[in-house]
C-alpha positions in Angstrom: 166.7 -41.0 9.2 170.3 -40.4 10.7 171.0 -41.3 14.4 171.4 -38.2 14.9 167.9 -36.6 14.2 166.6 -39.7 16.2 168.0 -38.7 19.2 167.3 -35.1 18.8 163.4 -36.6 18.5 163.5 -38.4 21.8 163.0 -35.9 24.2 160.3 -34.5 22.4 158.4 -37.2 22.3 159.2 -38.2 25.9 157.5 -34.9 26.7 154.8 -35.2 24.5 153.9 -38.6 26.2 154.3 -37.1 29.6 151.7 -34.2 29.1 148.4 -35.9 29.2 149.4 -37.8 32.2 150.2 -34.4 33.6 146.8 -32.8 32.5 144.5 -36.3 34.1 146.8 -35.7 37.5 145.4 -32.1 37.3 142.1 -33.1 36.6 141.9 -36.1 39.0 143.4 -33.3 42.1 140.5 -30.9 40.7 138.1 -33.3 40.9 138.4 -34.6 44.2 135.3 -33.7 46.5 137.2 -31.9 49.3 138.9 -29.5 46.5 136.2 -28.8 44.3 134.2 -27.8 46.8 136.7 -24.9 48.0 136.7 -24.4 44.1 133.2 -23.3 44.3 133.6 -21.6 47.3 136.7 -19.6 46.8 134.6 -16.7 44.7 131.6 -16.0 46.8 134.4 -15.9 50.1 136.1 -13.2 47.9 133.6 -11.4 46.9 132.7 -10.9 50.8 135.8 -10.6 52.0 135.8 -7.4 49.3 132.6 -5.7 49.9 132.0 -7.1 53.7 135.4 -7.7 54.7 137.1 -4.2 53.8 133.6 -2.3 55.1 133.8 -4.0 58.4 137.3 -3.8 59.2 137.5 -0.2 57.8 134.8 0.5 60.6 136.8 -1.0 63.4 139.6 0.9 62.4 137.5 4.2 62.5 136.3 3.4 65.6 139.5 4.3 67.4 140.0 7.7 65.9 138.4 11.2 66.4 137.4 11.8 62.3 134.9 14.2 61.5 134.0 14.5 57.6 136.8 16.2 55.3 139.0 16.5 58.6 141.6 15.1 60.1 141.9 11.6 62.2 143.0 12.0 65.2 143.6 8.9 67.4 141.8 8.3 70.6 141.8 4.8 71.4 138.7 4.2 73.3 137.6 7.3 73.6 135.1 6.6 71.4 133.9 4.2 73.5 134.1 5.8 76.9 132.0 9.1 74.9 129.4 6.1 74.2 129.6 4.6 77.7 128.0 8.2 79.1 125.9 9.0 76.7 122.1 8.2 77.2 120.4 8.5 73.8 123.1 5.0 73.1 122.1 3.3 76.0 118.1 4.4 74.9 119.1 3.0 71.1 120.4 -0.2 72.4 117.2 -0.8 74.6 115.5 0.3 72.1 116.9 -2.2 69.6 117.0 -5.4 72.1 113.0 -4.6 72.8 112.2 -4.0 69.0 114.3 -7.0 67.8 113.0 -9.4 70.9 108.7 -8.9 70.5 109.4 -8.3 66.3 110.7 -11.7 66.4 108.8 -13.4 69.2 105.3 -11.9 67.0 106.7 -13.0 63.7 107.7 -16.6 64.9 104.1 -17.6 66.4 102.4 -15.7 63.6 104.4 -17.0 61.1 103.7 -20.8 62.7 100.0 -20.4 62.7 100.4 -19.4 59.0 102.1 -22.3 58.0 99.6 -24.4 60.2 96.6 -22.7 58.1 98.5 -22.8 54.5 99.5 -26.9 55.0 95.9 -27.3 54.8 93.6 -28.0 51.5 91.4 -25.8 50.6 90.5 -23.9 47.3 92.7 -21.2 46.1 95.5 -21.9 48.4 98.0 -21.2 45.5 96.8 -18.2 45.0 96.7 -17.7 48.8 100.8 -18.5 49.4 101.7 -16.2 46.2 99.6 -13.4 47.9 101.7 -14.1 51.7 104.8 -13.1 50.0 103.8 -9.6 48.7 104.9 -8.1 52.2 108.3 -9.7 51.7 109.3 -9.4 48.0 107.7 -5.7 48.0 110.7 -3.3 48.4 111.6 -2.5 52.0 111.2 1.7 50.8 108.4 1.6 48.8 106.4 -0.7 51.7 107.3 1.9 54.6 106.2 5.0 52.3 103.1 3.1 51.9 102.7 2.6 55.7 103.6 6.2 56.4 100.2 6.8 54.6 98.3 4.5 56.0 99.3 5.3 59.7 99.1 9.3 58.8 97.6 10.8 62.3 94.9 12.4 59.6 94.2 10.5 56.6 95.6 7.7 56.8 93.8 4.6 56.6 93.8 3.1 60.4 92.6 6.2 61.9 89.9 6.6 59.1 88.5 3.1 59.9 88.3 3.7 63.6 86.2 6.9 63.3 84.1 5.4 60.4 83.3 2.8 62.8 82.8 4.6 65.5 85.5 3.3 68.3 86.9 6.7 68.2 86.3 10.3 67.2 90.5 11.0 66.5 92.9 8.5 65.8 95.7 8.4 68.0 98.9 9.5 66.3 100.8 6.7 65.6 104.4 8.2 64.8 103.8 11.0 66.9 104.5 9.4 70.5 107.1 7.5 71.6 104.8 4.6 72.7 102.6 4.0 69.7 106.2 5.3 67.2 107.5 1.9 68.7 104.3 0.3 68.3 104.2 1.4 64.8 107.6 0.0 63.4 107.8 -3.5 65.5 104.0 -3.7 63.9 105.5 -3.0 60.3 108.3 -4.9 60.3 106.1 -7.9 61.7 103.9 -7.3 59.0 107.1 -7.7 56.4 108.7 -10.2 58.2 105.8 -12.8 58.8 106.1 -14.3 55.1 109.4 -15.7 56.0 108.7 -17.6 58.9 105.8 -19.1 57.6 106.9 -19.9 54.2 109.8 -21.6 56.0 108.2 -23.4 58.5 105.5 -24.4 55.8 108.7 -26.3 54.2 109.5 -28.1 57.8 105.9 -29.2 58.2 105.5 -30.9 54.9 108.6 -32.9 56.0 106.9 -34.6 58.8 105.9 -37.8 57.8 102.2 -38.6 58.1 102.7 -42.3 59.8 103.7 -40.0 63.1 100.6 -38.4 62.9 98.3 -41.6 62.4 100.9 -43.3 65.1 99.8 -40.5 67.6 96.3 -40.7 66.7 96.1 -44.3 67.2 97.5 -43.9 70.8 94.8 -41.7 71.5 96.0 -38.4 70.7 93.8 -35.5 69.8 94.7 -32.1 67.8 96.8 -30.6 70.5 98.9 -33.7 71.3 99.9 -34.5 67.9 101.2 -31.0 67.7 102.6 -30.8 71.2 104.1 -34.3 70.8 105.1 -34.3 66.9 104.8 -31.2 64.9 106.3 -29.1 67.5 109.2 -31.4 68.2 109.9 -31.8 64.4 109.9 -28.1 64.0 112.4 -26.7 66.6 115.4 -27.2 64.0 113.7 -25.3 61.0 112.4 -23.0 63.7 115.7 -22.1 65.3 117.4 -21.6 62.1 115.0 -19.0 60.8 114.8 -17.4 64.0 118.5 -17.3 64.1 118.2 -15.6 60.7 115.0 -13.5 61.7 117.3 -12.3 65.0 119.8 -10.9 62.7 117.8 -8.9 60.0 116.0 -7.3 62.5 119.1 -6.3 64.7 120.0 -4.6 61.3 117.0 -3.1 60.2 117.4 0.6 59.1 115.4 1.4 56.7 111.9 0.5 58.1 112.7 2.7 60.9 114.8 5.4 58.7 111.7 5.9 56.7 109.4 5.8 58.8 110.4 8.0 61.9 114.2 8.2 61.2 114.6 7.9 64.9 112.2 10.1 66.4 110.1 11.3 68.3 112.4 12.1 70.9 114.2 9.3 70.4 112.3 6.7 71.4 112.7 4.8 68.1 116.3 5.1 67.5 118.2 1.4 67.0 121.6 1.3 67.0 121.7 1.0 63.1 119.7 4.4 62.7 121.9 5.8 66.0 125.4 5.1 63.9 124.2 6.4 60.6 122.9 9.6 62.4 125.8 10.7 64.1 128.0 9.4 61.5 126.1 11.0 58.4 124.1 13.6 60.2 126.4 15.0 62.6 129.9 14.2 60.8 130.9 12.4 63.8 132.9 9.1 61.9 134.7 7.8 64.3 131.8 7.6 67.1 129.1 6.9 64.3 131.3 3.8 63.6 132.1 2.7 67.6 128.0 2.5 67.4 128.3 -0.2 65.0 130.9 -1.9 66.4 129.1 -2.0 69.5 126.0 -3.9 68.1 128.6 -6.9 67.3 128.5 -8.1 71.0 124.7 -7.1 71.4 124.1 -9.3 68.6 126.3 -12.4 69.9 124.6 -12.1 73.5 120.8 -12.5 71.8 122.1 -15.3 70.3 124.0 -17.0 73.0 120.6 -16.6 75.0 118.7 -18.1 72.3 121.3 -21.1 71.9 121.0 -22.2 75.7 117.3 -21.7 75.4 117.0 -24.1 72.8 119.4 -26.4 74.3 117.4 -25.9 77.7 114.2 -27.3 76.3 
């Protein structure tokens, strides 16, 4: 072979023995912990950022115009806001919606605690028990409420039929008929769906706790009530925050429990925030304010759950 071909051939094969150290560099940088792991979080991020993100933002920019549906936007700064500031059915939905979020999640926290207590015992069936405890939670949020529409109907529905039956009453009261028992009604559905969570969660945090604690409390003389006072308890409070954290936020949200089942009504009385936005932006046309609703439950939200931190961090 000529000189000449030979030294054509050289930088060909230079680059051919440069490319699979270039490829292992790529693999070794793609590798490393710290870079696959934004790797693996880069997609879910986008996909929020696009179905989340744009919603949200979208919404904030509403909230500083007048825009009523196939009409012009007209900016108004914080008129919106102001409107809100003097208008009492808000300032009912936001009470409304710190009172249902605050006993929903206070009932579904020690209810959901003595369920895990109960279902960390042995006893026979207790499979079949746990699968049965998530019905209320896996069972569609519409198709539950339509069913508890029925059940709480002031005439044949199922409550009012067992208390005449058994003779505590001769009528029912009307369960989504007053403002009182309307508020009754959802916190006590949405308790009712909620409940699995908690204790299915906290069923998870208890079987953590080793058992030498409890035998090391029982040998220093403690009975049923100090061994939970003294270890269970203690042990909890992290799983316990978490999910409360968690439970705090879906019920803030909740809309269609109380969509279905009174859409707001009766006079009011049941209106969160959530069904308070969606009714004067989708019922009345009203964009703009509809959306300065939602944006006002943002720092509703973080207030319950600053208190809740320094609670925690208080005890």
């Amino acid at each position: 072979m000529s000189p000449v071909v030979e030294i054509s051939r050289a930088p060909a094969l230079e680059a051919g023995a440069r490319r699979p150290f270039r490829l292992g560099g790529l693999r070794e940088f793609v590798e490393r912990e710290s870079v696959f792991s934004w790797l693996m979080v880069t997609p879910p991020v986008l996909f929020l950022l696009a179905f989340l993100g744009y919603p949200f933002f979208y919404g904030v920019y509403l909230s500083f115009f007048r825009r009523e549906v196939a009409g012009p936007a007209t900016f108004v700064g914080l008129g919106n806001f102001v409107t809100l500031a003097n208008d009492p059915i808000f300032w009912q939905s936001v009470g409304n919606t710190v009172k249902f979020t605050g006993v929903a999640t206070l009932l579904k926290a020690t209810g959901g605690l003595g369920m895990a207590l109960v279902m960390n015992q042995n006893f026979r069936l207790k499979a079949i028990t746990r699968a049965l405890l998530l019905l209320p939670f896996i069972v569609p949020t519409v198709l539950s409420t339509v069913a508890w529409q029925w059940i709480l109907d002031p005439g044949m529905g199922l409550f009012n039929r067992l208390l005449v039956v058994s003779g505590l009453a001769t009528t029912g009261p009307s369960w989504l008929g007053t403002p009182t028992m309307a508020m009754v009604s959802i916190i006590m559905v949405n308790t009712w769906r909620g409940l699995p969570f908690f204790g299915i969660s906290i069923l998870a945090g208890l079987q953590t706790i080793p058992l030498e604690l409890h035998e090391s409390a029982t040998i220093d003389g403690a009975g049923t009530w100090g061994r939970f006072r003294h270890v269970t308890l203690p042990s909890l409070l992290p799983v316990i925050f978490i999910v409360t954290t968690f439970s705090i936020i879906l019920t803030f949200f909740d809309f269609q429990l109380v969509y279905v089942l009174t859409g707001g009504g009766p006079a009011n009385s049941t209106h969160l925030m959530a069904t308070y936005a969606y009714s004067l932006s989708m019922g009345a046309g009203q964009l703009g304010l509809g959306s300065a609703v939602a944006l006002s439950m943002v720092p509703v939200l973080g207030l319950l759950l600053v208190l809740l931190t320094l609670y925690v961090r208080k005890d």
